[in-house]
N, C-alpha and C positions, 0 to 999 in steps of 0.2 A: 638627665635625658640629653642627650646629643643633638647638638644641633640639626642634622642632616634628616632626626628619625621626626621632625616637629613640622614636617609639609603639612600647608592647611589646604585645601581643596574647595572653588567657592565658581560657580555654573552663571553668568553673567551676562544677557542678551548674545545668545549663543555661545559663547566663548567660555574658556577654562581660566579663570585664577589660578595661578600656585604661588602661594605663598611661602616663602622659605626665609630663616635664618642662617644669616655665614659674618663670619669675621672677613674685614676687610681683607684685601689680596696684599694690601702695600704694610698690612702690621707685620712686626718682625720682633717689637719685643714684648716681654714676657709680662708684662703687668697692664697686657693693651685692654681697655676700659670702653672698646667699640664696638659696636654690634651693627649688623647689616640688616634690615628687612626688604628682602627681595622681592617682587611680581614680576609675574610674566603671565603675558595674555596669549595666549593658545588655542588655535582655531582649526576645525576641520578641512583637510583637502580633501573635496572629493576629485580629484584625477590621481592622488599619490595614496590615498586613503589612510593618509596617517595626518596625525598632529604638529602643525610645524607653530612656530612660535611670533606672532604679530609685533608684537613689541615688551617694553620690559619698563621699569619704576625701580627708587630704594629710597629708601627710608633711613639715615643715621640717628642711631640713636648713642648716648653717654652711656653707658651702664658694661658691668659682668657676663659674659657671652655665658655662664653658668646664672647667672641668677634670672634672664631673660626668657618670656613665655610664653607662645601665643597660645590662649585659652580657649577662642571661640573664633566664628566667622559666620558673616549674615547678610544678605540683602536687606537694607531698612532704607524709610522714606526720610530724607533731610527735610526738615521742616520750616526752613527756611525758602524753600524752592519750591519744593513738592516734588522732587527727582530721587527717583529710587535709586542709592549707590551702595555699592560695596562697604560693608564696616569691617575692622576686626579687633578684638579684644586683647590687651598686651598685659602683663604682668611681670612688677619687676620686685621682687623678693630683697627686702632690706634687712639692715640688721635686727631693729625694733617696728617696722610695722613692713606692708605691702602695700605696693604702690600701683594702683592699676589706672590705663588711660585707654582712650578710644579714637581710632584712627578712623578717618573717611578716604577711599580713593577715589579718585576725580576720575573722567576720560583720557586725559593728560597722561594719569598714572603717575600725578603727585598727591602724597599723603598729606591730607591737613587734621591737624589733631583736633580732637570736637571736646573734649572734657578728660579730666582726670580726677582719682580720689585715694586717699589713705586710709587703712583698714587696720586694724590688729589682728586679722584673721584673713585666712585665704579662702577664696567663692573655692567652694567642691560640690553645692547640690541647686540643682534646679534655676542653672543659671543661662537665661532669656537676652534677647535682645531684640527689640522692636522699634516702631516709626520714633521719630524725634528728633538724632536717634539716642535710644534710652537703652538702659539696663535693669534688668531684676535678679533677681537670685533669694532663695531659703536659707537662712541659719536660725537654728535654735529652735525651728517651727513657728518662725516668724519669716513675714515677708520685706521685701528690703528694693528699693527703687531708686535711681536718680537716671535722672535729663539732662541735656543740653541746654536744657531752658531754664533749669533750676539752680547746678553745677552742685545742689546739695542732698546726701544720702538722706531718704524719708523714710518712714516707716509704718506699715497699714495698718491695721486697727484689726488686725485677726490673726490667729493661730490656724494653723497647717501643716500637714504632715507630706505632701509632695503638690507640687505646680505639675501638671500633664498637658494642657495648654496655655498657649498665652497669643492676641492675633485680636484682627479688630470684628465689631460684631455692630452691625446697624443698629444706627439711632444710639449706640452707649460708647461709642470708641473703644481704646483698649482696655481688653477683657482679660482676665487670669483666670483660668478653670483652676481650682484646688481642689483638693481631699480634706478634710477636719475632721477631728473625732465631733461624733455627734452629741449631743445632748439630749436626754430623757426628758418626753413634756414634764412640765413641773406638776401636773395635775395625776398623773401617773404615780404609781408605786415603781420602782425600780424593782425591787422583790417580786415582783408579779409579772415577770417577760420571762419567756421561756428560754432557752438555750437559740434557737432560730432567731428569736425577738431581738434577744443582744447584740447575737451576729448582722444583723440589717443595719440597726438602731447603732451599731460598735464605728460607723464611718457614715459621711454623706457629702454629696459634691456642692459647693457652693461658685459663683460667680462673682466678681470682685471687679468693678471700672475704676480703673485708675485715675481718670480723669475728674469723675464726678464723687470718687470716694462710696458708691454706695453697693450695697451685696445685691445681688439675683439669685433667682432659684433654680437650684441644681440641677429641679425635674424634669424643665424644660430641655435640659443636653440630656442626660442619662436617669433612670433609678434608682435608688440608693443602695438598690443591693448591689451594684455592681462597682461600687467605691472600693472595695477589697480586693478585689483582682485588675481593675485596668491600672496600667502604667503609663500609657501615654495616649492622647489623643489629636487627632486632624480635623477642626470644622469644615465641611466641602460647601458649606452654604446656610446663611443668615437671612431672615425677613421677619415683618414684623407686618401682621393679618389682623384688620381689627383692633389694635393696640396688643394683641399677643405674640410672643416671643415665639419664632418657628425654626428648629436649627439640626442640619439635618448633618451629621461626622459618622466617621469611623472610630474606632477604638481597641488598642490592642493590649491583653490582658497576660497575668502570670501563668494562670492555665494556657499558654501558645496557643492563643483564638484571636481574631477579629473578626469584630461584631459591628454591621452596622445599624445606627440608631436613626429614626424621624420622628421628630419632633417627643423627643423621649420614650420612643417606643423602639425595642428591639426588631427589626426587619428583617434579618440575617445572620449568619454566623458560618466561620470555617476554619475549619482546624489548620495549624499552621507544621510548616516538617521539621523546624528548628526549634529551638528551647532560649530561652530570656530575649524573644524581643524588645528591642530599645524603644524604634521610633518607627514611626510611617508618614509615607508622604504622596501626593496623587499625581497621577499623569493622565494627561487626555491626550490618546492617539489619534494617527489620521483617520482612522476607520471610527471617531466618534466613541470610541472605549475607553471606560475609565479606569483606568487602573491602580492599585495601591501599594507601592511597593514598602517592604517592612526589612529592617536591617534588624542584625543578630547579633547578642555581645562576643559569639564565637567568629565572628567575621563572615559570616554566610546572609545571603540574602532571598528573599522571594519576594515572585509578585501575583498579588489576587487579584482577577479580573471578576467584575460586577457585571452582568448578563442576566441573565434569566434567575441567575445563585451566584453567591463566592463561590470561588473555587480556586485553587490554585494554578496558574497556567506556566511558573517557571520558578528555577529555581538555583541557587549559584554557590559556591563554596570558593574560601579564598578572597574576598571581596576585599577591598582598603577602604572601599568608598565607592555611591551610588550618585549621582546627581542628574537630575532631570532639568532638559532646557531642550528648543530646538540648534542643536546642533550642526543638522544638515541643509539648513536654511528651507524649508519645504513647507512651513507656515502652522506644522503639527507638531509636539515634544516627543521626542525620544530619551532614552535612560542611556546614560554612558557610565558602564560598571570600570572602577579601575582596580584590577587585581596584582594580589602580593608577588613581586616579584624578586628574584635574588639575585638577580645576574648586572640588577644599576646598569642596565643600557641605558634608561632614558628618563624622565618623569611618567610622562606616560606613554610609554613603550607597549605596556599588554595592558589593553584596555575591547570592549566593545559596544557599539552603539546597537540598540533595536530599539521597535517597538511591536515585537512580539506580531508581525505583518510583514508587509514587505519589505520593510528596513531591515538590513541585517549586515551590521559592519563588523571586523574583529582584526585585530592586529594579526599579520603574519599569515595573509590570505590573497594569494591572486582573485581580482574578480574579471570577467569577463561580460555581466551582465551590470547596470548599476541607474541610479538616478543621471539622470541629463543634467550635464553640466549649468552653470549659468547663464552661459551665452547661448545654449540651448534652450532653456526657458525663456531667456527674452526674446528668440526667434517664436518661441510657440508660442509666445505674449502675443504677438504681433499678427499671426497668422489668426489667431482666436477673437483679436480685434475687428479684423478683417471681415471675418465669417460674420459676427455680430451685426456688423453694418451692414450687410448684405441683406440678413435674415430681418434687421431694421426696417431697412428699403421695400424687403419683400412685405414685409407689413405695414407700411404704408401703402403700398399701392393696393391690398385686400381689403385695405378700409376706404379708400375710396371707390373700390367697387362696389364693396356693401351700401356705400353711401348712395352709389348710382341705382342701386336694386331698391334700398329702400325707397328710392323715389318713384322709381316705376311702380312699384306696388302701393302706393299712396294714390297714384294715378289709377289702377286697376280697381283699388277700393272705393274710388270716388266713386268713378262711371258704372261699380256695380250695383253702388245704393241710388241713383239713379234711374237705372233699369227698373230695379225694386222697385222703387215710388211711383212710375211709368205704370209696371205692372199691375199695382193694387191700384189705381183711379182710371185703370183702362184704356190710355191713352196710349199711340204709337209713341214706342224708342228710337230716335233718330242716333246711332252709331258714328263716332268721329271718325273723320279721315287717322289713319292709322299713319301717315306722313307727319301729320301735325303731330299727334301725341307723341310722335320718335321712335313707335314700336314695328318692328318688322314680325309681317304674320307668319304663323307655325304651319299654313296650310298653303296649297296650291293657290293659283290667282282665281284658277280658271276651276269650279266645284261641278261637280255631275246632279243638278236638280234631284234624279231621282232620288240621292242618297243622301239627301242635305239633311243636317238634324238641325233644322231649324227649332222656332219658339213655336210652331204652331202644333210638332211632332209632343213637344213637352207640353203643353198645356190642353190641348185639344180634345183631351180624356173629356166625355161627358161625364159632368157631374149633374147631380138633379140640383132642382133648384131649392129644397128646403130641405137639406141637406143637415140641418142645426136644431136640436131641440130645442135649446137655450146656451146661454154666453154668459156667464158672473163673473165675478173678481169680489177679492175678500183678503184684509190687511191682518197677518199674524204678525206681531213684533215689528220684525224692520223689512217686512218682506209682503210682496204685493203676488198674489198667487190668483191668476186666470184661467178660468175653468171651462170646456167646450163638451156641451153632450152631444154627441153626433147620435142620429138615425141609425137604428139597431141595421138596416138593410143596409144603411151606407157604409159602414161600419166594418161590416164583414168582408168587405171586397178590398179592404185596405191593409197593408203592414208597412214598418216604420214611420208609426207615424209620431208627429213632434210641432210645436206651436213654437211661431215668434212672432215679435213684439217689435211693429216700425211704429213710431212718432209720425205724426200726421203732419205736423209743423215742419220748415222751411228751416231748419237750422246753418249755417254753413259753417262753424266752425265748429260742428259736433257731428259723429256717426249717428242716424235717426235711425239704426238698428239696435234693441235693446238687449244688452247680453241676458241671457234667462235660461233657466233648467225645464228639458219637460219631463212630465213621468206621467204612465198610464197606470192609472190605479185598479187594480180589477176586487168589486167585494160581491157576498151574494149577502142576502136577507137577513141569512142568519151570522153575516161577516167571518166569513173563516179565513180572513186576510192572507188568501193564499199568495199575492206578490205585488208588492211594488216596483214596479220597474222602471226604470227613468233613460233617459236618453242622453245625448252631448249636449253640450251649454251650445248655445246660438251665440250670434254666427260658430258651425262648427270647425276646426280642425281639420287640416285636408288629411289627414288621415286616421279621424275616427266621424267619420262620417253615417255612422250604424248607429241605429240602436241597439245602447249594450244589450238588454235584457229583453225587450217583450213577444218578439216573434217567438223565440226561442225558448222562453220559459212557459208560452201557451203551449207548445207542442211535447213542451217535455210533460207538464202538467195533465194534459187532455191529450194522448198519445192518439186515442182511437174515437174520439167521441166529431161527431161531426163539426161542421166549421158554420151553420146553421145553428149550434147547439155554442149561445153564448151565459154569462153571469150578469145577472143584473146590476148595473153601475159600473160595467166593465164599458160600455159608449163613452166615457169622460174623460178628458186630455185635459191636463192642466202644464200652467208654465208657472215658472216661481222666477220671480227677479227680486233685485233690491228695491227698496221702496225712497230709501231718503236722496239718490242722485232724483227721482223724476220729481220730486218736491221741491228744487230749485226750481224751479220752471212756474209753481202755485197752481197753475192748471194747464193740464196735459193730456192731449187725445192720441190713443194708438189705438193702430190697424192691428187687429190679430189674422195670422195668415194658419192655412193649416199645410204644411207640408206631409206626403203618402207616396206611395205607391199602390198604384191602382193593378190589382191583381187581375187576369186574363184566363177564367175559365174556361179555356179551350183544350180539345183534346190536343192540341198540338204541343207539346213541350217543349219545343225551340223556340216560341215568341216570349218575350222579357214582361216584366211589368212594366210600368211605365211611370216617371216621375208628376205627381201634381203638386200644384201650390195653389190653393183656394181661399178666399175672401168669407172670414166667417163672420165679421161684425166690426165696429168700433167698441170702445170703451174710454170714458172721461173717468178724469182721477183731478179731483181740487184738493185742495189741503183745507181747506173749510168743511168739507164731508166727511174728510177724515176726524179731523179734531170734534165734530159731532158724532161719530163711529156707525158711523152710517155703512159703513162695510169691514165695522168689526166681527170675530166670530161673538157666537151667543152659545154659554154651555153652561146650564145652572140646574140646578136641581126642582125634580118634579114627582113626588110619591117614590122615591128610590128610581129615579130614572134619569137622563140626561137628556134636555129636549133638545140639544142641537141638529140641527135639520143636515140632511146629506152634502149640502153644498158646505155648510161648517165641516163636517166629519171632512171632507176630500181636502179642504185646504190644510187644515192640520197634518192630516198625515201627506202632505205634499209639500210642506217644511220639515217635517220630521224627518228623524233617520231610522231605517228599520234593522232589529236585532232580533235574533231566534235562539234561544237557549234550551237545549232539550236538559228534564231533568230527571236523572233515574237514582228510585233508594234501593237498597235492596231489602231491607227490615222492616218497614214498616210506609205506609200507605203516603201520600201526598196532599191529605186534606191543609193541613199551614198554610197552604201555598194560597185558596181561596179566601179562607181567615185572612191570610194579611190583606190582600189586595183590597178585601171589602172593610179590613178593619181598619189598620193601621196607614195604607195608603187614601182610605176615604174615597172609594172608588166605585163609580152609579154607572151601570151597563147604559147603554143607546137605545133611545125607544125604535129607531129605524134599524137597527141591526146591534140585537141583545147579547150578540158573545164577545163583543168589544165595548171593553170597560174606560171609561174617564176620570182619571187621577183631579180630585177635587181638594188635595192637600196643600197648603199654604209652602210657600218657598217656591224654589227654582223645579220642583218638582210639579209642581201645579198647571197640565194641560197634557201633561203626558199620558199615552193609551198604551192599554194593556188587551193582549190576546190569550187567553189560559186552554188550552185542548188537552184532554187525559186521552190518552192510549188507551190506557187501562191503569187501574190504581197507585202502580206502583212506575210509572212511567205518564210524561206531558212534555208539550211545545210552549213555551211561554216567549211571546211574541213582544216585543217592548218600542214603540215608536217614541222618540226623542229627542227636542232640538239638538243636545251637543253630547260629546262623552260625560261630560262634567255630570247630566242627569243620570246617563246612563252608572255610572261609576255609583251615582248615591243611591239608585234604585239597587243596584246589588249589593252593596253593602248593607242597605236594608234586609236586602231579601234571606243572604248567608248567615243571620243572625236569628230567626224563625225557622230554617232548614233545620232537619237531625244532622248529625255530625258524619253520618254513612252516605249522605247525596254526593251524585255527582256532578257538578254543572258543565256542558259541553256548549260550547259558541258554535250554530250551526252557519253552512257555507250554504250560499243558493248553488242548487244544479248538483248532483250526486259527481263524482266524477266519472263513473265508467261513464254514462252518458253523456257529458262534456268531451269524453275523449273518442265517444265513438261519431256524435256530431263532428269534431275536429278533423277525422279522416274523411268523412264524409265533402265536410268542406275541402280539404286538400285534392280529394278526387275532383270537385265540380272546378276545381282552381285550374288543374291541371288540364284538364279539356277540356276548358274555354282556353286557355293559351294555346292546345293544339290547334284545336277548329278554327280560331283568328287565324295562325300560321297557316292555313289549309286554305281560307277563304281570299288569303293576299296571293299566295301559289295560283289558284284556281283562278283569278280577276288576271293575273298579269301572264299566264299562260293564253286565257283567251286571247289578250289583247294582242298577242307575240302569232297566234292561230290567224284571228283576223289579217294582219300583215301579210302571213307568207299564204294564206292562200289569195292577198290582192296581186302577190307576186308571182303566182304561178301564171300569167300572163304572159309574161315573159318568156320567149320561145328558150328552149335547152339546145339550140342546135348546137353541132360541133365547135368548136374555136376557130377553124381552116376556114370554114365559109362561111362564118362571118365575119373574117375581116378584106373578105375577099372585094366587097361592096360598101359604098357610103354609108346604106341604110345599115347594114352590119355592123360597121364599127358603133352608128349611133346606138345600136341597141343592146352590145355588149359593153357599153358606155351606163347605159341603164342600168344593168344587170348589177357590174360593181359597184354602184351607186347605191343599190339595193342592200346590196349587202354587206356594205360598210355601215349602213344606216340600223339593219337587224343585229350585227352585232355589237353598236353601241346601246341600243333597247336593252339584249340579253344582259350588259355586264350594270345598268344601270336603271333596274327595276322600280317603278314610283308607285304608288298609288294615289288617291285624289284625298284631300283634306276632310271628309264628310265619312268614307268607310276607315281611315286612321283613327280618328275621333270615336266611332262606335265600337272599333276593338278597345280601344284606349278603353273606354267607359265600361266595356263587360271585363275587363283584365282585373281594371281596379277596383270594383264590383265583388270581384270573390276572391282578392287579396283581402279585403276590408275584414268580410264576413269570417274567414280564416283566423285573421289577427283578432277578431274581438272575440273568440271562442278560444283561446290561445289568452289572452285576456284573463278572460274569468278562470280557466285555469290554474293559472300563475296564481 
């Protein structure tokens, strides 16, 4: 082979090696014994867009410009340093053996020789170079090693028929993937595998650490049926889960496929356009894609890009040489093909860089468009720094605003709990100077009495005075549930209504508002648990201020029956909080308050409801009454019955969550369904409301109710009230196991949707004029006010302009005049209204935003 045709090609923190052999320039005679090995480091220009040359290195060596060879070339780690440098493989062919040595180049671009050995044979199969830096190679179907560390040829303890990888693999260092003929278990007949058996069983992949001497198992990289076709492979990633081996490569086979594998399982596969590929290797572009290019022993190349599939996205003919590095300094790898050329302009003359995006370099091409230089990038460095510290800054100063908002609304939430406690013990609120606290007010100084919404407007609803049937409270689990019967009359005159829970006690370093859930349970006699409906947690949300469910699912429910015409036990408001924060305290008194709106039968339809907050009771909670269960529920069995009293029934299902499953067969009837509840689940109706059942089964299943309603035989509603999903999930799983195999179970929604959706327009209309009519009534106030003026101004004589300036008295009153009306037309461009009608539109605007969004809600 000629010297010229032995360039070795090696991709080095951006840069190009070329390796080349030449005889010195200064020999001249014929028996000269010198050889040259040359480097040159070659780097990309992007303003000329070619290859110009960094610097250069040589190497003398003694020897035959004919017997001299370079074999191989590699990035491997010195292990002396831990610095990844260029290696390459020499070979010098002697009389009686071969002499092979290994070169290291420095940054210098001086060679320092790291090891040499003598062979009687010359490496031609499966010859590696790795960290150390080391060497391996196959002869004879034996493996074969030596190190820098060693300087001596070893030999592994196994037979092989091809090395496909060799690379490090966590927790075991350097790895050697091989091929081996396999071995038939010994407990097996060999006579007894079928022709397919053989072919499996004929190969299999073994794993071999150099370091520690010992084998892995093959099945963790690939299957053992695929030992027969793959030729070489690339690990893209190593880990180790659990003490198991996780290892996820590509692999390219004689059939022209790569196939990739995780964690020994085929994931992929794609046909390739070329026949005997060699080798593959990965690139990760700017765009985050991984790619895999594979070289061809006809000189051609492709590359498969991994997406959604392999697939093939390119593909090349004429190739000398592939190498992947970033090239163009842009912090991503591009592939720089260099193709055969015959014309020896240059080393690398016709070559091109991409990465299949928007890199796209190629010899012998004007560009016009291109990456930004470097001194461009460090301008945009700088500009990009720039921006950063600004958007910095800008965020500094949004966090000391928030910090300042946080504090005012720490102040806003003092003085409301406050008010609150005021409230419920009766006493006048004395209101802070708005100076001191630092607040400046939203409203005029000066308010029109008549329009004021004071506290007396909001509270002043008469209420009767015994108003309460009774007031309980009752501890399920970790949760403390208070219950309110109101007066059937009182009752009715009310919607959204909802309970909470102040501390009576003088706390200051805690809110003495209790957060808690209310929900209005409505049952009748015979409990046909037609809805639980519950409301926002207290204190609510400034914008879910509704209750979600109960106006609205009485009217969907009872469309036409009168509002006199109520459910028995449908009077009871309950609130549910946590139970274990008010047990710090050992004993703890709270105020229960009821929040409503007091309904206005009047024919007139433009007067609102009105907001009340009424005083229903106290309630004392010790932990000594508890731990005696002195307001525990009671549900025990009684002749097949469950005697828990209605205030037990309300607090269960006021912990509980409710679920409706309709269940349709179409073969055969529904009877199971009562069998299990009464059987399997151990479950005793309610003497006070007999169609609601009490699950008396041991486990997490035990306090749960059940509601059973047939349609008709082959169709029921099966209602299931239950603390968490976790019950819910084992009450079904029970249940799909007594069903025929032909039911269907459907999870029913509250609220049909055509009538959700025809409520929703409905509300959008009432949404929309109340915005008009507000708009109408600010018009209508600041027209008067602008009316009142000009008729105090029609006072003012119209005479002509001539006479009156003719007289003192004239000028004074054409002095008026403009006075006048400099004054009306600053009014006109600067319309106000007073603090007390802003507020009352405010309040109806957001009023039927609310009711809109919570119908929009339950939709969703």
């Amino acid at each position: 082979m000629l010297l010229s045709e032995q360039d070795q090609f090696l991709s080095y923190n951006g840069e190009v090696l070329v390796f080349q052999l030449s005889k010195p320039k200064h020999a001249e005679e014929a028996d000269d014994k010198t050889v040259n090995l040359c480097v040159r480091r070659m780097v990309f220009n992007r303003d000329t867009k070619l290859f110009v040359q960094k610097s250069s290195g040589v190497f003398n060596m003694r020897a035959s410009p004919s017997k001299v060879e370079m074999i191989c070339c590699s990035c491997t780690t010195d292990s002396r340093t831990g610095i990844i440098l260029p290696c390459i493989l020499m070979k010098n062919k002697k009389r009686n053996n071969v002499k092979y040595f290994l070169l290291l180049l420095h940054s210098s671009n001086q060679f320092e020789p790291s090891f040499y050995f003598k062979l009687d044979y010359e490496l031609k199969e499966d010859i590696r170079l790795f960290a150390g830096p080391s060497l391996l190679w196959r002869h004879a179907n034996k493996l074969f090693y030596i190190s820098s560390n060693t300087y001596v040829v070893q030999s592994a303890p196994v037979q092989l028929s091809s090395v496909v990888w060799t690379g490090e693999i966590v927790g075991e260092g350097t790895v050697v993937l091989g091929i081996r003929t396999a071995c038939l278990p010994e407990t097996e007949d060999p006579a007894g595998f079928s022709v397919s058996d053989r072919a499996i069983w004929g190969s299999e992949f073994f794993g071999y650490t150099v370091q520690t001497q010992k084998m892995l198992s093959g099945t963790c990289f690939m299957p053992h049926a695929y030992s027969r076709v793959v030729s070489s492979v690339y690990v893209c990633k190593s880990e180790r889960l659990k003490k198991q081996l996780r290892v996820s490569l590509v692999a390219i086979t004689h059939k022209n496929q790569l196939i990739w594998f995780q964690n020994g399982v085929p994931k992929g596969v794609c046909e390739l356009p070329y026949e005997k590929p060699c080798s593959v290797q990965p690139a990760l572009t700017s765009s985050n894609d991984l790619l895999f290019v594979v070289s061809f022993a006809s000189g051609s190349s492709c590359v498969v890009q991994r997406r959604d599939s392999l697939q093939v996205a390119s593909k090349w003919q004429k190739v000398k040489c592939v190498l992947v590095d970033d090239f163009i300094g842009s912090g991503s790898e591009q592939l720089l093909l260099l193709f055969k050329d015959d014309s020896n302009t240059g080393v690398l003359s016709t070559f091109k860089i991409t990465d299949l995006g928007e890199v796209n370099y190629a010899s012998g091409i004007n560009y016009e468009h291109d990456v930004p230089a470097a001194e461009g990038l460090q301008e945009n460095c700088l500009l990009t720094v720039r921006a950063l510290e600004t958007r910095l800054q800008a965020g500094w100063t949004s966090v000391r605003e928030l910090q300042q908002h946080l504090g005012v609304q720490k102040k806003v939430i003092h003085e409301s709990c406050r008010a609150l406690i005021d409230l419920v013990e009766e006493r006048p609120h004395i209101l802070p100077n708005s100076k001191e606290e630092g607040l400046v007010s939203l409203w005029d100084d000066v308010e029109n009495p008549a329009d004021s919404f004071s506290r007396e407007t909001l509270f002043a609803c008469k209420v009767p005075e015994h108003f309460t049937e009774e007031l309980w409270q009752r501890v399920v689990g970790d949760s403390l549930v208070v219950g309110v019967k109101l007066k059937e009359s009182f009752y009715l005159s009310l919607s959204d209504v909802s309970l909470s829970l102040v501390m009576d006690q003088d706390f200051s370093s805690i809110s003495p508002i209790i957060k808690c859930q209310s929900k209005i349970i409505k049952l009748n006699k015979a409990f046909s648990a037609l809805a639980v409906s519950s409301s926002q947690i207290e204190p609510p949300p400034k914008k879910m201020k509704l209750d979600l469910h109960s106006k609205n699912d009485l009217k969907k429910e009872f469309p036409k029956r009168s509002s006199r015409i109520q459910l028995d036990g449908a009077k009871t408001v309950t609130a549910v909080t946590s139970l274990s924060p008010l047990l710090a305290f050992h004993r703890v008194c709270c105020v229960v308050l009821l929040h409503a709106r007091k309904q206005n039968h009047q024919s007139d339809s433009s007067q609102q409801s009105k907001k009340i907050t009424v005083l229903c009771g106290k309630i004392l909670l010790s932990l000594e009454d508890i731990s005696n269960g002195r307001y525990s529920i009671k549900m025990l069995r009684d002749n097949s019955y469950c005697t828990g009293s209605m205030e037990d029934i309300l607090a269960v299902l006021a912990v509980s969550v409710r679920f409706s499953f309709q269940i349709v067969s179409c073969d055969c009837t529904l009877t199971p369904v009562s069998s299990w509840l009464l059987g399997e689940m151990e479950c005793t109706p309610f003497k006070e409301c007999q169609d609601n059942i009490f699950c008396h089964k041991a486990g997490n299943i035990h306090g749960t109710i059940f509601n059973w309603a047939l349609k008709n035989p082959f169709e029921g509603v099966l209602t299931i009230f239950c603390r968490n999903l976790t019950v819910l999930f084992q009450c079904l799983h029970s249940l799909t196991r007594v069903l025929p195999p032909s039911c269907r179970v459907k999870l029913l929604r509250s609220g049909s949707k055509g009538g959700l959706t025809e409520q929703l327009a409905l509300a959008l209309e009432k949404e929309m004029l109340t915005l008009k009519n507000s708009l109408f009534l600010k018009e209508t106030k600041a027209e008067n006010s602008l009316t009142w003026e000009t008729e105090s101004g029609k006072k003012i004589n119209n005479a002509p302009l001539a006479s009156l300036l003719d007289t003192e008295e004239g000028v004074q009153q054409f002095r008026k005049k403009l006075q006048h009306e400099r004054e009306e037309s600053v009014r006109s461009m600067n319309q106000t209204m007073n603090g007390a009608l802003y507020q009352k539109i405010a309040l109806k605007i957001a009023e039927a935003q609310l009711s809109s969004d919570m119908i929009v809600w339950r939709l969703a």
